[in-house]
N, C-alpha and C positions, 0 to 999 in steps of 0.2 A: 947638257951644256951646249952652248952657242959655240959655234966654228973657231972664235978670239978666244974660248978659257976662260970666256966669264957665265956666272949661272945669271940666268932669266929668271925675275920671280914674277907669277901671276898670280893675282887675287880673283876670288870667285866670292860672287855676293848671289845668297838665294832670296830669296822673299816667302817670308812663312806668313800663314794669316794668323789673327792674331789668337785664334780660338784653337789652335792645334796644339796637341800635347809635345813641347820639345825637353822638356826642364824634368828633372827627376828629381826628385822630393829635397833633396840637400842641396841642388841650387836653387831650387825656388826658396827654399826658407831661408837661404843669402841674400839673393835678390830681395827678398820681403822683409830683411831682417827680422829674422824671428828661428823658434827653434823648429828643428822639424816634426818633434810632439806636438808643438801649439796647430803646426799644419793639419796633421791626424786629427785633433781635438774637433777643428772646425769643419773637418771634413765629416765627424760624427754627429756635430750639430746638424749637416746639412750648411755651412756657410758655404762653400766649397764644394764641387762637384771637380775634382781631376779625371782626366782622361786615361785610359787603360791601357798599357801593352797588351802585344797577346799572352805574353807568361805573367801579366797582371801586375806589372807594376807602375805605379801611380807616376803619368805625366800631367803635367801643368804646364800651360800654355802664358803664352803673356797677358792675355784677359787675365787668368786665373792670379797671377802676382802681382797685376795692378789690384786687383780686388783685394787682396790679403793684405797689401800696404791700405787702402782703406779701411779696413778691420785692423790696423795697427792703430792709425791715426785715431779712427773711434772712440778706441777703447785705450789706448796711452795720452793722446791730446784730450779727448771730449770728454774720457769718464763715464764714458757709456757703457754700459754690462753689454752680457752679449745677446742678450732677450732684445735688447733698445737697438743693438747692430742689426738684428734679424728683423724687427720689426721697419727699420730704416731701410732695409732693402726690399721687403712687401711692399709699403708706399711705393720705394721707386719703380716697380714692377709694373704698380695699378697705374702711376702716372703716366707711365711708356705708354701703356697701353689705352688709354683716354688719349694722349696725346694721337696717335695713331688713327684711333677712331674719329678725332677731329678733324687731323689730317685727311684721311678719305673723304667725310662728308663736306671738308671745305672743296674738295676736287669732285664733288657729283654734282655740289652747289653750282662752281663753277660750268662745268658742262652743261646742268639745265638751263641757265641764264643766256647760253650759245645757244642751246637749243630752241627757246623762248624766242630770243632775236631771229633767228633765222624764218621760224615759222611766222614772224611778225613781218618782216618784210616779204616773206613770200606773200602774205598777206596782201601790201601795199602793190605789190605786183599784178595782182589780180586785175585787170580792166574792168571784171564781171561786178556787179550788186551782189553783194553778202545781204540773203533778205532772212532777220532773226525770225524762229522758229518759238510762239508760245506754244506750249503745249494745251492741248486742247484746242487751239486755234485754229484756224483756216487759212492754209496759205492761198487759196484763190478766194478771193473776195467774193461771198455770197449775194447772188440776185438773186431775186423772187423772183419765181416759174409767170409765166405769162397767164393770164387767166385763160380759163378753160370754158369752151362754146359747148356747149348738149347740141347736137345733131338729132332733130328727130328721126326717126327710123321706124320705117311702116312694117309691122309684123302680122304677119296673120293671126288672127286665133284661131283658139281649138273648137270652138262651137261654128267656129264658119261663117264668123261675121269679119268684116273687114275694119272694124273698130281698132282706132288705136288705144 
């Protein structure tokens, strides 16, 4: 109590992410409107993967009960079994991850295109001749040798004549 006789109230706000198991199995299927068998069910499908205490009881995080109200809607608005839910969510898995891989190669596109440019004006920077290279070719420009003079050269023979 405060010094005056009146109580002080404070509020505390934590921030949980959204993947963290806080919900035990009978308010997540509040939350999700649905029963908590139906939870189980789809937990044995594999729609659902909750989170575990250590003495093993199934937490569900808020990802986990937005997903279950998708699999409500599904399968009460759409009419969809739950073969069509599972297979709905494979797609979105492959797209995520196409989309992802686009994602990076638009950002490596990006980077060589910087890289391209850069090497391009270092290029224009140069003062020096860029002189192209064919293969097999000659970078210094071939001349013909200068012709060649015979010197004669007086030898002795071996018989002892002085003939050349």
């Amino acid at each position: 109590m405060s010094s005056g006789g009146r109580r002080i109230r404070t509020t505390t706000r934590i921030e949980v992410s959204d993947d963290r198991g806080v919900f035990m199995i009978s308010v997540a299927a509040e939350l999700a409107e649905m029963h908590p068998q139906t939870l189980r069910m789809y937990e044995q499908r594999g729609l659902i993967q909750p989170k575990r205490s250590p003495k093993g009881t199934r937490l569900y995080s808020h990802k986990d009960v937005e997903r279950l109200r998708r699999i409500q809607e599904m399968t009460a608005e759409l009419g969809m079994n739950l073969a069509g839910v599972e297979r709905v969510f494979e797609l979105e898995e492959q797209l995520e991850a196409a989309s992802s891989k686009v994602r990076r190669l638009e950002r490596r596109a990006r980077d060589l295109a910087q890289e391209v440019e850069r090497l391009e004006e270092l290029r224009r920077s140069l003062r020096a001749e860029i002189v192209p290279y064919v293969r097999g070719g000659a970078i210094v420009p071939h001349r013909p040798a200068p012709p060649r003079y015979r010197i004669p050269v007086e030898r002795p023979s071996k018989d002892g004549d002085d003939a050349v």
